[in-house]
N, C-alpha and C positions, 0 to 999 in steps of 0.2 A: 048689814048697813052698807050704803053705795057712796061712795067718793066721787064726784065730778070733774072733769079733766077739764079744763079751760083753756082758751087759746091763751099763751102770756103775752106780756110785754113785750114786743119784736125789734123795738130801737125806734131811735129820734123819726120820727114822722111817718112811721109806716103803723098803718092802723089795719092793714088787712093781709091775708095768705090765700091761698090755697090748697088745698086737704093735697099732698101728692103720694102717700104712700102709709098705710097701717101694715104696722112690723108685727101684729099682732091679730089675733082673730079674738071673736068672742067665745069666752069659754076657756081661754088659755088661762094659762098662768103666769103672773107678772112680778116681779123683785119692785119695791124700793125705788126711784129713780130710773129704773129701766126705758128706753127709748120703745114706746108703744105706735106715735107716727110722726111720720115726717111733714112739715109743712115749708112750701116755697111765696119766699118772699118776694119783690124788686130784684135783690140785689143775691141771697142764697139762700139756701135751704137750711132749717131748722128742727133740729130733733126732739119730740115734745118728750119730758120723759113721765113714769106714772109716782102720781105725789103719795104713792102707799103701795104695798104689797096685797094683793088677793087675786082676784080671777079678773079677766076682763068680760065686763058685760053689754050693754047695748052700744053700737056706734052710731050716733045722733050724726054727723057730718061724716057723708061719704067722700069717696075718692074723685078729686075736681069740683067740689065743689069750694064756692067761693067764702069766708070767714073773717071776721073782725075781734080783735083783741075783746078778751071776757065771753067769748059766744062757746056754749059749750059745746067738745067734741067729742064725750063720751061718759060710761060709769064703772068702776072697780069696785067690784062686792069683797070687801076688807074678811080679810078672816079665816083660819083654816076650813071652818063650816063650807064658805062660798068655794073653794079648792074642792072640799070632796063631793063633786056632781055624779052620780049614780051611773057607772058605766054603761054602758046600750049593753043587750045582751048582743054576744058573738053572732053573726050570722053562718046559716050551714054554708060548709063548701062547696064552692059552683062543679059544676061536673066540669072534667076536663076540655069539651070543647066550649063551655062556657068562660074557661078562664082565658082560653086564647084569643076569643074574643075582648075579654075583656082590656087585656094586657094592648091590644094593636086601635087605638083610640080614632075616630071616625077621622078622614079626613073634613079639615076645614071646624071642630071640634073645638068649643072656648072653654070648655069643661077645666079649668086649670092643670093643665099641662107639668107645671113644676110640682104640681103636690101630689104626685102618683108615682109610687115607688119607693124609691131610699131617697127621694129629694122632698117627701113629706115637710123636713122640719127646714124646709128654705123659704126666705119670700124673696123675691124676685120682682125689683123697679119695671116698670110695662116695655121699658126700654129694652134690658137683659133680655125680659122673657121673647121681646120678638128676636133679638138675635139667638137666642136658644134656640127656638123652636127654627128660624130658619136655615141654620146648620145642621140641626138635624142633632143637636147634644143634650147628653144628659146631664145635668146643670150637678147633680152630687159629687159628680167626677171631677169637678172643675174647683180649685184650690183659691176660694174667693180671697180677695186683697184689701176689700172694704172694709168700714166701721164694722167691728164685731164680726167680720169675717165674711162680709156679706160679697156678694158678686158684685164685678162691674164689669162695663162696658170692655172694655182694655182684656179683661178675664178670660171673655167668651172670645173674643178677635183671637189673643193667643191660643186657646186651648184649639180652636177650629184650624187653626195655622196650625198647629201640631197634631190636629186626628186623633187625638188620647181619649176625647172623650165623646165619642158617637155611642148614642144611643139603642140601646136592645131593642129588634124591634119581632113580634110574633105574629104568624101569620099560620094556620091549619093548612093542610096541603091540598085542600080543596082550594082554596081562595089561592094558596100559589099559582095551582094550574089556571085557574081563571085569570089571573092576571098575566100568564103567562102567553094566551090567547087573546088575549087583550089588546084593540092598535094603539101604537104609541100616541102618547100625550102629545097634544099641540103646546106651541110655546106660551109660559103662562103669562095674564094678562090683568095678575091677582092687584087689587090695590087697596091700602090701608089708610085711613080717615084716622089720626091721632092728634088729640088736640095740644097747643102750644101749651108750654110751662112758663108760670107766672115770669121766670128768670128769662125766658126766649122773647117772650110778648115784652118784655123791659127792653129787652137790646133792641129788640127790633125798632121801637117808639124811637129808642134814645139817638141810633145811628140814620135814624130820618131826619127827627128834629134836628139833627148836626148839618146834613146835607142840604136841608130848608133854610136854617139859620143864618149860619154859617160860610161866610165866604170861604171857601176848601180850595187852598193852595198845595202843591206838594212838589220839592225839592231833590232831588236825587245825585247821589256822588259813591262812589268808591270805594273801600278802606284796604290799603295791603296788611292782613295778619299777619304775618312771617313774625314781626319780633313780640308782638302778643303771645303766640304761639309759642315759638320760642322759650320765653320768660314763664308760662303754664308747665311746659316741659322741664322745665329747668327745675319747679322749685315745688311742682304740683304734693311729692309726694312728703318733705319736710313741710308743707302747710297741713296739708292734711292730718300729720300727725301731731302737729302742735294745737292746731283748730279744733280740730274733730269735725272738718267740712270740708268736701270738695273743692276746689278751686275750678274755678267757670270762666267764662268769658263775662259775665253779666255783672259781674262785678268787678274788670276793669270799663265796660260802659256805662255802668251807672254812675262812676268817679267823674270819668268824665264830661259825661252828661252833666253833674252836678256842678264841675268848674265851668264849662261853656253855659249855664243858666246865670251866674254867678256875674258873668259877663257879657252876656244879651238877657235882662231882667223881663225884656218882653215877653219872651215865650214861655215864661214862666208866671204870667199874669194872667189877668182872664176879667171880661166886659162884665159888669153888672151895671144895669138900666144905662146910663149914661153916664158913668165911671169905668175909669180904669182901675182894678184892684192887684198892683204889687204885692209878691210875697217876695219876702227875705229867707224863704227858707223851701227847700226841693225835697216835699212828700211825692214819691216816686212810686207810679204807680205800674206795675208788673202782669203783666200777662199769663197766665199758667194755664195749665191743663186741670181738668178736673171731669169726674165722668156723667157730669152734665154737660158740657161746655167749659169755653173759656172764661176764666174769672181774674177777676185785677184788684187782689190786694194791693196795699199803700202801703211801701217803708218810708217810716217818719222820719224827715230828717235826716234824709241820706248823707245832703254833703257833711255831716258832723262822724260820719261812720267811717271806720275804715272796710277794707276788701272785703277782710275776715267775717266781721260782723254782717254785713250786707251779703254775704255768700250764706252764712249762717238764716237771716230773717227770709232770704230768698227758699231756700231748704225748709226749712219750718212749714213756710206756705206752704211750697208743696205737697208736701206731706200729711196738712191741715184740708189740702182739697180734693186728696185722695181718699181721704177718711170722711169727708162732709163734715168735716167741726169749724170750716170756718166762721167766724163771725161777722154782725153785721161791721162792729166796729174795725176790724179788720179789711172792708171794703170802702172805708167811708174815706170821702176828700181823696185828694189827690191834689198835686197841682201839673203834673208829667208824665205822660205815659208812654214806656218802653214795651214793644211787642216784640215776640223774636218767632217770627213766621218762618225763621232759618233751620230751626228743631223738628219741623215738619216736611224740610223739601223746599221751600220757597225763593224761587230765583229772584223776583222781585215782585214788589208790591204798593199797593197806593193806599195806607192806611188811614182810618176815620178817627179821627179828635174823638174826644170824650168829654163831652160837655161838663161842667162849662170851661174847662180847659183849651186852651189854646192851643196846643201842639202834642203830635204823640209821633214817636223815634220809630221806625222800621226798622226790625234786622232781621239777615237774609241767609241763606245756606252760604258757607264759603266753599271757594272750588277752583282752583288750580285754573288759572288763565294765564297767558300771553300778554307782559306789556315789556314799556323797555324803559330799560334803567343804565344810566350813563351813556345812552346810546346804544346799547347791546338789545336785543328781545329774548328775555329769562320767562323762566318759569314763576307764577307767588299766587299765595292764596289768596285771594280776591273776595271780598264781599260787599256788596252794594246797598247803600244805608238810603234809607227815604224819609224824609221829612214832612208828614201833612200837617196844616198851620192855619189859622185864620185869619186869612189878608184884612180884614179889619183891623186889626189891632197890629201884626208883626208884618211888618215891609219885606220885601224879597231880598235887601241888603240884609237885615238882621238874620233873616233865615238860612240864605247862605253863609254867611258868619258863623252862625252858630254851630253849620253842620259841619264848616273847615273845623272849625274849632275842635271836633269831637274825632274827627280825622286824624288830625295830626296828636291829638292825646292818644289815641290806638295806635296809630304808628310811630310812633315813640314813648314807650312806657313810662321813660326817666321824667317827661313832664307829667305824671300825676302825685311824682313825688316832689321836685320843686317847686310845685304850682303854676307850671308855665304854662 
């Protein structure tokens, strides 16, 4: 008997995916609930799982192709019967210079590369597999970090930065000597055609329409860390233990982002048709890494949080988008969004709104500059905070306002405590 896999319900308005990855082959064998393929929405990726235990059988929707909730994307033959498929008989052993051939894979070869050897039981996102293959590693060696232990992006970059895990490769000593004789390779001029993921082709629309739309203003000023700084060192390792979270920088900007919205309600509004729509309340929306790209969950209701809690929803994401479990709901609304291009190197930047949001905060590397204080030229850690904003709706008084505002709350910690 076959069970049908159907795309589900994906969240408030999104009626369609695209097939990006089966964790599964046909023929295998599948648990209960087990994640069989991934599908990418709008906003993120989605793990379908299987609604029954038995083998997996034919896949009706291939990988990129395009799918609508209800459309079916495969079938599961229930049962230990459908499990026990009649082994292939053993094939004889190749003679030994058959095997060396076989082991040393042609160049330029799409023969899947990851399922040959002891890296059989891996699947590998098309992303992985081109950094696998262009380091030159063998993907079993590499201690994946993903859902279920899968590779990512992040995995291969370290593992290759560390040389632990290069690939065996076999070659008869004939084909040495020939290649040994051989003039050297010119430099290569290889190029690869991969198409966008449903999540890339969304940013890319979304951060047009903003630049088209959107009157793009942007703002820039300063922050001295030193007593931020200071007050993380001071207290980093008693939160910590009391928390069970890190203490970050992001969650004394999110405080104070939340006070300065608090007090320029503009920037926290946003144009529908010919209204202005006020919120009374700072769903803050974060920028993280994830090994597709960057993604921007929403803390609800930040200004009602403390540090603690806000360092804690901050962590969670994370950690939700290292594994691919986030959800839709977990991206939806916003009305603020905090980037920190600073975790990456970023001396400065001019960042793009997110519709239909009015404003999103820059933060930048901090770095030891030159200024003067009392008259003296000291040393202080320095980071440069940028404000992009929709001059439709937020004046350039409000927007500088707002960005003093978040200024002097980082430069003086003790106003996030008496609300000043």
């Amino acid at each position: 008997m076959a069970t049908e896999v159907k795309v589900p319900t994906l969240g408030e308005s999104v009626t369609e995916a695209t097939v990006g990855q089966w964790l599964k082959k046909p023929g295998e064998a599948v648990k209960a609930d087990e994640p069989i393929v991934s599908l990418e929405t709008d906003k993120v990726a989605v793990d379908v799982p299987a609604p029954v235990a038995g083998t997996l059988g034919d896949i009706i929707a291939k990988e990129g192709d395009t799918v609508e909730v209800g459309a079916l994307l495969a079938t599961i033959n229930e049962g230990a019967a459908a499990a026990a498929a009649p082994a292939p008989a053993p094939a004889p052993a190749p003679a030994p210079a058959a095997r060396a051939e076989a082991a040393t894979p042609a160049p330029g070869a799409s023969g899947g590369t990851e399922e040959d050897g002891d890296a059989g039981n891996l699947t590998l996102s098309p992303a992985v597999r081109r950094l696998v293959l262009e380091h030159g590693l063998d993907p079993s060696k590499i201690k994946g970090t993903g859902k279920d232990g899968r590779l990512t992006k992040d995995d291969v970059v370290a593992a290759a930065a560390a040389g632990t895990a290069k690939a065996a490769t076999a070659a008869a000593p004939a084909e040495a000597a020939s290649a040994a004789d051989a003039p050297a390779a010119g430099p290569s001029r290889r190029q690869e055609r991969v198409k966008m993921t449903r999540l890339r082709q969304t940013v890319a629309k979304r951060l047009k329409e903003a630049q088209n739309n959107a009157a793009l203003l942007t703002t820039y000023n300063d922050v001295d860390m030193t007593n931020v700084i200071e007050a993380r060192a001071k207290y980093k390792e008693l939160f910590e233990k009391k928390h069970g979270v890190r203490l970050g920088f992001m969650g004394f900007f999110t405080k104070a982002v939340c006070m300065a919205l608090r007090d320029i309600p503009g920037v926290n509004a946003q144009i529908e048709g010919d209204e202005i729509v006020y919120n009374d309340f700072a769903d803050i929306s974060v920028a993280v890494s994830a090994p597709n790209g960057l993604v921007v969950p929403v803390i609800r209701n930040a200004e009602s949080l403390s540090v603690a809690e806000i360092e804690k929803t901050i962590g969670s994401f994370g950690k939700k988008a290292k594994e691919g479990t986030l959800t839709l709901e977990d991206m939806k609304g916003g009305t603020f969004t905090i980037s920190n291009g600073g975790v990456f190197g970023s001396l400065l930047s001019s960042p793009i709104i997110n519709p239909p949001q009015s404003a999103v905060l820059g933060l930048h590397r901090i770095e030891d500059r030159p200024v003067v204080r009392n008259g003296e030229i000291v040393i202080r850690p320095m980071m440069y905070l940028a404000l992009s904003y929709d001059h439709r709706m937020v004046d350039g008084r409000e927007a500088v306002t707002f960005l003093v505002a978040v200024k002097n709350a980082i430069e003086d910690p003790t106003r996030l405590l008496i609300d000043l």
